[in-house]
Backbone as CSV, one residue per row, in Angstrom:
resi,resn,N_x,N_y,N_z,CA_x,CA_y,CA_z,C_x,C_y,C_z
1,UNK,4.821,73.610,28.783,5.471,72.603,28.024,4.517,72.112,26.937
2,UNK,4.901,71.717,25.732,4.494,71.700,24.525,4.022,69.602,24.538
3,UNK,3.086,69.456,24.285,2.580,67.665,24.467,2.941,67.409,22.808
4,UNK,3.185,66.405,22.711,3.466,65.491,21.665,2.406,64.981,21.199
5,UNK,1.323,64.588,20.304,0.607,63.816,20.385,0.265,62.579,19.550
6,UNK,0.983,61.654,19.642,1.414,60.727,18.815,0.329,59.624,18.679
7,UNK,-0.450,60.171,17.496,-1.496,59.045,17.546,-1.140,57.108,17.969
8,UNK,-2.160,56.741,19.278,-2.194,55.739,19.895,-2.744,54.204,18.551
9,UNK,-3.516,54.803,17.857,-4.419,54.030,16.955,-3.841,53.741,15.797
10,UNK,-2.982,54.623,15.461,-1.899,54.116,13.966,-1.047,53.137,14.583
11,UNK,-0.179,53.090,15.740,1.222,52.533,16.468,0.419,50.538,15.957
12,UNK,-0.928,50.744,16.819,-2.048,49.356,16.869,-2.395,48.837,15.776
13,UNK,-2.470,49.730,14.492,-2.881,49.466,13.291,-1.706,48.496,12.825
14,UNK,-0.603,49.199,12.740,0.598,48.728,11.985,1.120,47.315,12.434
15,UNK,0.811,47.286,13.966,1.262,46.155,14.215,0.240,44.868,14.698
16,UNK,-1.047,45.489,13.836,-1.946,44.252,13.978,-1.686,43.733,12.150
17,UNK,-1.009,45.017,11.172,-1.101,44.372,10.326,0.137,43.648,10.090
18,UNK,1.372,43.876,10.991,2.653,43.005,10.602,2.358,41.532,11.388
19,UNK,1.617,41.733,12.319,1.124,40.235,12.533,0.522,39.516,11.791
20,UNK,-0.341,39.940,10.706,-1.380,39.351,10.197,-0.605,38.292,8.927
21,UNK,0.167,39.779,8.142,1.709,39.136,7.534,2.296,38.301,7.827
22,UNK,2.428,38.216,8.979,3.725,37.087,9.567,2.225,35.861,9.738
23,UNK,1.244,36.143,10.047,0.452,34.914,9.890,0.045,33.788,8.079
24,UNK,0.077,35.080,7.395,-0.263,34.588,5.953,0.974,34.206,5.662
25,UNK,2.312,34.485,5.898,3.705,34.048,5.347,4.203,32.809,5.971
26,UNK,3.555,32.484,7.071,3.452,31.017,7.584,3.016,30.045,7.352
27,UNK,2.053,30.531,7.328,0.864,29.540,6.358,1.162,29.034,4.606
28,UNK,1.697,30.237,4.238,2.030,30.135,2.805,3.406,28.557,2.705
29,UNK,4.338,29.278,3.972,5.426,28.373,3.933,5.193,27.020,4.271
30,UNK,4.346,26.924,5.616,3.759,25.424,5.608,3.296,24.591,4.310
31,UNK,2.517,25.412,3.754,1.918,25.171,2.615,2.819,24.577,1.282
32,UNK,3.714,25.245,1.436,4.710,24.548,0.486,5.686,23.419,0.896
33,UNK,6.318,23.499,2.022,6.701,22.132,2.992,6.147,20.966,2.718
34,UNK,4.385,20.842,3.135,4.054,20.042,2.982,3.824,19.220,1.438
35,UNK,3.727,20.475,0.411,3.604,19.527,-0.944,5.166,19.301,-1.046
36,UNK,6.355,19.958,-1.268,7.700,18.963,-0.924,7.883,17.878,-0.872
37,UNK,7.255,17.894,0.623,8.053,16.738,1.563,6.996,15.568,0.831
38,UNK,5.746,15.391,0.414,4.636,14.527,-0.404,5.310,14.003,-1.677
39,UNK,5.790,15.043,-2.338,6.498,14.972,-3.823,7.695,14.032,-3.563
40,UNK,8.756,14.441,-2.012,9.733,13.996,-2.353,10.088,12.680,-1.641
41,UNK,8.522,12.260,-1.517,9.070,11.012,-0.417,8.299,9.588,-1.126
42,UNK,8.555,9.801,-2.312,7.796,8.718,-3.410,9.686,8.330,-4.111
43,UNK,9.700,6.753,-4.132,10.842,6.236,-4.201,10.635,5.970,-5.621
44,UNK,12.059,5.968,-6.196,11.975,5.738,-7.713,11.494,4.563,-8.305
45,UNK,12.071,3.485,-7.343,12.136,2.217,-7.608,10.599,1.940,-7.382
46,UNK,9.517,2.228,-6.351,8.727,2.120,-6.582,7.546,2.777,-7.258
47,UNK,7.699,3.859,-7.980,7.543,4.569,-9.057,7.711,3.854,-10.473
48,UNK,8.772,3.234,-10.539,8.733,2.865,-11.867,8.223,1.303,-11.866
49,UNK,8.551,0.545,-10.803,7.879,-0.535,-10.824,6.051,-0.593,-10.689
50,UNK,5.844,0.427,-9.900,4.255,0.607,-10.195,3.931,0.802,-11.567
51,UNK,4.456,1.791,-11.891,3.903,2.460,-13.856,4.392,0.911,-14.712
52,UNK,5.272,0.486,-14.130,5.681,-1.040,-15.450,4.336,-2.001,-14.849
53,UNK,3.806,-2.076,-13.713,2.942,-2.564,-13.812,1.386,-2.135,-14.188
54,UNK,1.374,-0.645,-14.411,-0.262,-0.256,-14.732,0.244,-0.555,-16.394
55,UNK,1.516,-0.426,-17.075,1.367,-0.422,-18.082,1.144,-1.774,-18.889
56,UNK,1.542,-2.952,-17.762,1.048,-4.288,-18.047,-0.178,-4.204,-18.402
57,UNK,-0.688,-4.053,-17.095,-2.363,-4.138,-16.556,-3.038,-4.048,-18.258
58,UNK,-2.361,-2.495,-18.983,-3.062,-1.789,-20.267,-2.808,-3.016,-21.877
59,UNK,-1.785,-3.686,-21.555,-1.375,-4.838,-22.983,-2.056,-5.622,-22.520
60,UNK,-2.220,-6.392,-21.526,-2.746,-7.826,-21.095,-4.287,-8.177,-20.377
61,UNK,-5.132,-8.464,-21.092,-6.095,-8.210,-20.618,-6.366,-9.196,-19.483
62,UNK,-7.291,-8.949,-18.509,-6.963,-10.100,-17.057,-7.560,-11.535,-17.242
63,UNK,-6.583,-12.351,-16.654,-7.431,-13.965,-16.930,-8.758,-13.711,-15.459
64,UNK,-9.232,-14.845,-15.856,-10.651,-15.373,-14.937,-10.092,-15.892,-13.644
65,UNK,-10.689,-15.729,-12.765,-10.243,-15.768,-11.254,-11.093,-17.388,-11.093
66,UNK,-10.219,-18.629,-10.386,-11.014,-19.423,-10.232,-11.765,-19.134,-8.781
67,UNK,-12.951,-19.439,-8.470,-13.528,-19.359,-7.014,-12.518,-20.179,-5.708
68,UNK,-12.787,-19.257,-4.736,-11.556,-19.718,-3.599,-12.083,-20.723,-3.213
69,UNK,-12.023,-20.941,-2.286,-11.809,-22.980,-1.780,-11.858,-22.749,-0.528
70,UNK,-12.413,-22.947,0.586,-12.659,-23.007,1.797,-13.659,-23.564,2.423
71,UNK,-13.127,-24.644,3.380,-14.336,-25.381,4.176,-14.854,-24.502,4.810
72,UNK,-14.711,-23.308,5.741,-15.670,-22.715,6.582,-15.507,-21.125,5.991
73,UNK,-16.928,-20.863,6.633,-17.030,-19.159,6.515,-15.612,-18.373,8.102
74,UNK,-15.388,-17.647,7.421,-14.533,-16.869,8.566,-15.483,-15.769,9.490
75,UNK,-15.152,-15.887,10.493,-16.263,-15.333,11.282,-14.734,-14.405,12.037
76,UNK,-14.762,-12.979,12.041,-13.930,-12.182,12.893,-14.250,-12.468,14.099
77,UNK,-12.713,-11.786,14.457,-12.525,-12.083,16.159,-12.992,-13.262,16.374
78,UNK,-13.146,-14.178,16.369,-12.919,-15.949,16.429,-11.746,-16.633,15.395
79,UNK,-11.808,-17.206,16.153,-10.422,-18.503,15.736,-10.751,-19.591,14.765
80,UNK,-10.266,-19.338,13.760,-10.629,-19.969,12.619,-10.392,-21.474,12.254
81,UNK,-11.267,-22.314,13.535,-10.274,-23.797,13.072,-10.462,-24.803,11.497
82,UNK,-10.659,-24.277,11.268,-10.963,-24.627,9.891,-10.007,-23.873,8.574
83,UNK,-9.018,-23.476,9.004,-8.110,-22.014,8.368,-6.911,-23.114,7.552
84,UNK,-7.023,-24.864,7.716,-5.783,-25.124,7.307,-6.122,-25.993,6.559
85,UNK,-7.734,-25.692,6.097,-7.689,-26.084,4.720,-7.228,-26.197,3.613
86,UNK,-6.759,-27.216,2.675,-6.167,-27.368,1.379,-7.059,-26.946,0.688
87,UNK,-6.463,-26.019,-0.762,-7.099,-26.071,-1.835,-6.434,-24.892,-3.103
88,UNK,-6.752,-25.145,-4.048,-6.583,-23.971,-5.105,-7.197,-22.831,-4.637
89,UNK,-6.294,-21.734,-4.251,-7.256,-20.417,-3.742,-7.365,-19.949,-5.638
90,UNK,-6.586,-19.743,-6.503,-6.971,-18.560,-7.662,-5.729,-18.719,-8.621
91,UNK,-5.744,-18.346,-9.579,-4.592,-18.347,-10.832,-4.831,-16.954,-11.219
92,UNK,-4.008,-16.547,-11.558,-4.193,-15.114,-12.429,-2.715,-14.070,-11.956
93,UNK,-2.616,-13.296,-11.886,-1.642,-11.491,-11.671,-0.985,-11.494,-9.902
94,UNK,-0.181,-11.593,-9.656,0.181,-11.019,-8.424,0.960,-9.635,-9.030
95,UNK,0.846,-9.311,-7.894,2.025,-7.847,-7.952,2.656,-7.454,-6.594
96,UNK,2.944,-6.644,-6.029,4.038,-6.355,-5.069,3.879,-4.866,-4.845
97,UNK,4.010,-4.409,-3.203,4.239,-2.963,-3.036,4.941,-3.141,-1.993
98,UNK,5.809,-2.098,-2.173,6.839,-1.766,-0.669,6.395,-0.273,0.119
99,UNK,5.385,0.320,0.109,4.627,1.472,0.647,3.796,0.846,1.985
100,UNK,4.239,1.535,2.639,2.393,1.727,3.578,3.312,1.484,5.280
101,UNK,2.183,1.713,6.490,2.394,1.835,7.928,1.968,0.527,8.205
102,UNK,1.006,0.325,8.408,0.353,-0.442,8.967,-0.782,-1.310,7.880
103,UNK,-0.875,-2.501,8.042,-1.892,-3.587,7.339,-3.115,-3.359,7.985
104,UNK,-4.258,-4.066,6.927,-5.281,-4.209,7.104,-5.683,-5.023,8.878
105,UNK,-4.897,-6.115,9.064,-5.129,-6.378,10.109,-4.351,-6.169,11.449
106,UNK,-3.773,-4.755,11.199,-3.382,-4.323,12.669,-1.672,-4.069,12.631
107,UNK,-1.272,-5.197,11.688,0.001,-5.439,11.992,1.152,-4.502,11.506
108,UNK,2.036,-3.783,11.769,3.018,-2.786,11.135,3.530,-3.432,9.733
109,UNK,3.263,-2.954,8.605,4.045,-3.421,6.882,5.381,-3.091,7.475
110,UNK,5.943,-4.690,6.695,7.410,-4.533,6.689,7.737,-5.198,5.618
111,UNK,8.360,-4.356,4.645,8.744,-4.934,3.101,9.360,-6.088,2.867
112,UNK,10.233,-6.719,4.146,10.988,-7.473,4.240,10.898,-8.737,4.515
113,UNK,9.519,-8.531,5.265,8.547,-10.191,5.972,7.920,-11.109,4.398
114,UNK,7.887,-12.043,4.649,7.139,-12.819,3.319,5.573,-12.646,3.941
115,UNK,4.746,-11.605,3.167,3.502,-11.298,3.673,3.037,-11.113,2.810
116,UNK,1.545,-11.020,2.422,0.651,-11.010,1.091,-1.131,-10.557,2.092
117,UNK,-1.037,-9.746,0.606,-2.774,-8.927,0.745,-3.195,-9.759,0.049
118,UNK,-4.457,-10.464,0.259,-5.619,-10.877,-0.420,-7.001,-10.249,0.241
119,UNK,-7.791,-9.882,-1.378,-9.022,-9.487,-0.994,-10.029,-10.225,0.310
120,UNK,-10.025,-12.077,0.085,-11.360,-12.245,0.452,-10.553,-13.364,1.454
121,UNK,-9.571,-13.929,2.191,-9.142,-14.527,2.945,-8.876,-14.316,4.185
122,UNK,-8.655,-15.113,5.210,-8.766,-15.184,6.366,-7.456,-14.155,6.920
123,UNK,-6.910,-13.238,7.781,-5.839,-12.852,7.739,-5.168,-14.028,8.543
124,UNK,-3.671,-14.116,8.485,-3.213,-15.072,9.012,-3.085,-16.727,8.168
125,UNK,-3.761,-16.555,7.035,-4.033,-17.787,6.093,-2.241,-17.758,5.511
126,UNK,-2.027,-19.062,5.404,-0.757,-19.039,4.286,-0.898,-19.805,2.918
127,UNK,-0.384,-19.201,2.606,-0.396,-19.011,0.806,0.650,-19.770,0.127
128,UNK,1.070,-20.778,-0.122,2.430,-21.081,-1.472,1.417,-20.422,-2.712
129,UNK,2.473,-18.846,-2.621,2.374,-18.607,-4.019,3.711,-18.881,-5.113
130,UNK,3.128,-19.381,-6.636,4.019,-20.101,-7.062,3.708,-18.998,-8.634
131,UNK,5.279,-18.524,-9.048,5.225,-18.530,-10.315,5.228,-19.273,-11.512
132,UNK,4.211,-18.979,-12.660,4.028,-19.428,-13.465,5.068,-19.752,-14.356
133,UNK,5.822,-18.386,-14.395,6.927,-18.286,-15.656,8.440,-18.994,-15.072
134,UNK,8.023,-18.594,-13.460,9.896,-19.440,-13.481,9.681,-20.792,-12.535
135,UNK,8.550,-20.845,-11.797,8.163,-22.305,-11.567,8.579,-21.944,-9.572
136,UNK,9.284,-20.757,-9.386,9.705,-20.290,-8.002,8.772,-20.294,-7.080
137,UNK,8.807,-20.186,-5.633,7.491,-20.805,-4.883,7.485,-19.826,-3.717
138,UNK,7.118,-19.518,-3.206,7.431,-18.720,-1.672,6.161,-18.938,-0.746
139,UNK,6.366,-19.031,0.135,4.991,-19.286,1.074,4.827,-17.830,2.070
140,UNK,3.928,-17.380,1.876,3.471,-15.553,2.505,2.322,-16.580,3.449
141,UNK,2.307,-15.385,4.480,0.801,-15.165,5.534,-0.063,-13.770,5.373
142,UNK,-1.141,-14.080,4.961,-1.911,-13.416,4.448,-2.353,-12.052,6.023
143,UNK,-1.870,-10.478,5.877,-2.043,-10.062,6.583,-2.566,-8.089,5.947
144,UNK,-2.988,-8.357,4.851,-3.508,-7.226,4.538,-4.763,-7.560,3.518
145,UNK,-5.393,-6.470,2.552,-6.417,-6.890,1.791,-5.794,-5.973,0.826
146,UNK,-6.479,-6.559,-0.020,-6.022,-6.292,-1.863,-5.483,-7.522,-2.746
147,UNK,-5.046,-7.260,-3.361,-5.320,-6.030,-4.221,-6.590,-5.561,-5.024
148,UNK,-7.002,-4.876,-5.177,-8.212,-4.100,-5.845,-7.809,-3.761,-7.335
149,UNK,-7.595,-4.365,-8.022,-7.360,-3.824,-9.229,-7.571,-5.514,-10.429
150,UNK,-8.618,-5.296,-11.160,-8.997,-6.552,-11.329,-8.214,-7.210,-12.463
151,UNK,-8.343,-8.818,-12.275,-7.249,-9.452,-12.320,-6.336,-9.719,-11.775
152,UNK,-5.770,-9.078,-10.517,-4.935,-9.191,-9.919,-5.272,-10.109,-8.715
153,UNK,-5.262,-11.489,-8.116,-5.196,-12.158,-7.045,-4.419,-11.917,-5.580
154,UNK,-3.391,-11.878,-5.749,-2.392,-11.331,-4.465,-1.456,-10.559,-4.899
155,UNK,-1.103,-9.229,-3.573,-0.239,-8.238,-4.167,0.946,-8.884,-2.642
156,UNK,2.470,-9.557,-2.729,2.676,-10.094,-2.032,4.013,-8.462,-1.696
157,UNK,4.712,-9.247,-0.705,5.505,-7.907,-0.154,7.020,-7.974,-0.840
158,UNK,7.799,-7.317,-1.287,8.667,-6.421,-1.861,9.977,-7.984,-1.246
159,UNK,9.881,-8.551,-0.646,10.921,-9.579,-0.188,10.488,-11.019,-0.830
160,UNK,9.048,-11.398,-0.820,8.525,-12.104,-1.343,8.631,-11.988,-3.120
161,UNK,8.350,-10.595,-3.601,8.440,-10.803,-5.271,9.886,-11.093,-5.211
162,UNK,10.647,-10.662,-4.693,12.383,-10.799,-5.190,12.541,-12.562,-5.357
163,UNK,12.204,-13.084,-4.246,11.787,-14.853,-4.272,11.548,-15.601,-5.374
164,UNK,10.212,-15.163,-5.810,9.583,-15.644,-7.156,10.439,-14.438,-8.215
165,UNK,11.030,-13.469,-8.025,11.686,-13.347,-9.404,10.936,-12.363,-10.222
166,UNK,9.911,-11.488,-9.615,8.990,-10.541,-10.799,9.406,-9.339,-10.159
167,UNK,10.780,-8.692,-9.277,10.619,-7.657,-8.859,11.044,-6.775,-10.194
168,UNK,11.512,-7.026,-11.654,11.635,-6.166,-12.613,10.395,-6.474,-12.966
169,UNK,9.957,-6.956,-13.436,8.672,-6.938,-14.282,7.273,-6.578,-13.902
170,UNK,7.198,-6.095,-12.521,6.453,-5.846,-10.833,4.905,-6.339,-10.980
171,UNK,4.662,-7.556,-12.212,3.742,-8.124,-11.980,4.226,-9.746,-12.696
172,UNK,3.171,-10.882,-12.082,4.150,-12.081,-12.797,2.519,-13.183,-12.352
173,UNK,2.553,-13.857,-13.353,1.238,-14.833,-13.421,1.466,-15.689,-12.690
174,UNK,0.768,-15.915,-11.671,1.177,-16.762,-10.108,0.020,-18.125,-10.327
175,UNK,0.262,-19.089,-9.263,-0.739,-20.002,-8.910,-0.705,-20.354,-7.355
176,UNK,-1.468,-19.985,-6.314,-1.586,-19.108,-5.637,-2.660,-20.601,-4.507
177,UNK,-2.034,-21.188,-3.977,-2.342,-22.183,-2.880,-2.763,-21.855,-1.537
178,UNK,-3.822,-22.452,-1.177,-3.959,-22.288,0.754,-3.333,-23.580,0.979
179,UNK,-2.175,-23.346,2.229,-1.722,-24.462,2.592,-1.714,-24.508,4.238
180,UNK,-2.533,-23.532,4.612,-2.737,-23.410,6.337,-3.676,-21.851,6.794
């Protein structure tokens, strides 16, 4: 009887290289998924209200920040009894974002709470921030940090600007109180 001899080493070749394929064509596809789903999960509304505000930022040059006002130093993880101090915290830029998971101090962002980032305050501090231009008032609890972009004093949350009235204009000249 006549043997066949069907090379063992080509059969191994071919199908170490259709694996390898199916590994690079995975990867490729992940690869594009993920810039997608990045691209397509940026909201218009906050897209254009960000750019109306960098394009402020570029006409208006920033006023002077007055120094904050506080009887005591804040010492973390202790209880701040000294936190319900009165005073002028700052005059100058608020602005507003409706993005993000979680705050600086732990707590889940929710666009909807009256909440405000300030750089250098106690978290948990409350704020009457008051607009300049329409005289509107809202009182936030200070539970993130920022804003970082100078001139700007408090960036308050997406429920809070609607309050004071700057959610078209997504920045608005505030005067910006500790009242606890």
């Amino acid at each position: 009887m006549a043997s066949i001899n069907v090379p063992v080493l080509s059969i191994a070749v071919v199908r170490n290289v259709i694996q390898l394929l199916g590994v690079v064509l995975g990867a490729i596809w992940l690869a594009a998924c993920a810039q997608s789903s990045v691209v397509g999960n940026k909201s218009e509304v906050a897209g254009n209200t960000r750019q109306r505000a960098l394009e402020y930022d570029r006409r208006i040059s920033p006023p002077k920040n007055k120094p904050v006002t506080i009887s005591s130093q804040h010492t973390p993880l202790q209880p701040d009894r000294k936190a319900g101090a009165k005073g002028v915290a700052s005059d100058g830029l608020a602005s507003f974002y409706t993005e993000g998971t979680q705050t600086a101090s732990g707590d889940r962002f929710d666009t909807y709470q009256l909440t405000a980032a300030h750089p250098t305050l106690p978290f948990g501090t409350r704020l009457r921030v008051t607009s300049v231009a329409t005289g509107r008032s809202v009182t936030v609890r200070v539970n993130d940090r920022g804003p970082f972009i100078p001139g700007r004093v408090v960036d308050v949350s997406y429920s809070a600007a609607e309050r004071l009235g700057m959610v078209e204009k997504g920045v608005a000249k505030v005067k910006v109180d500790v009242i606890h």
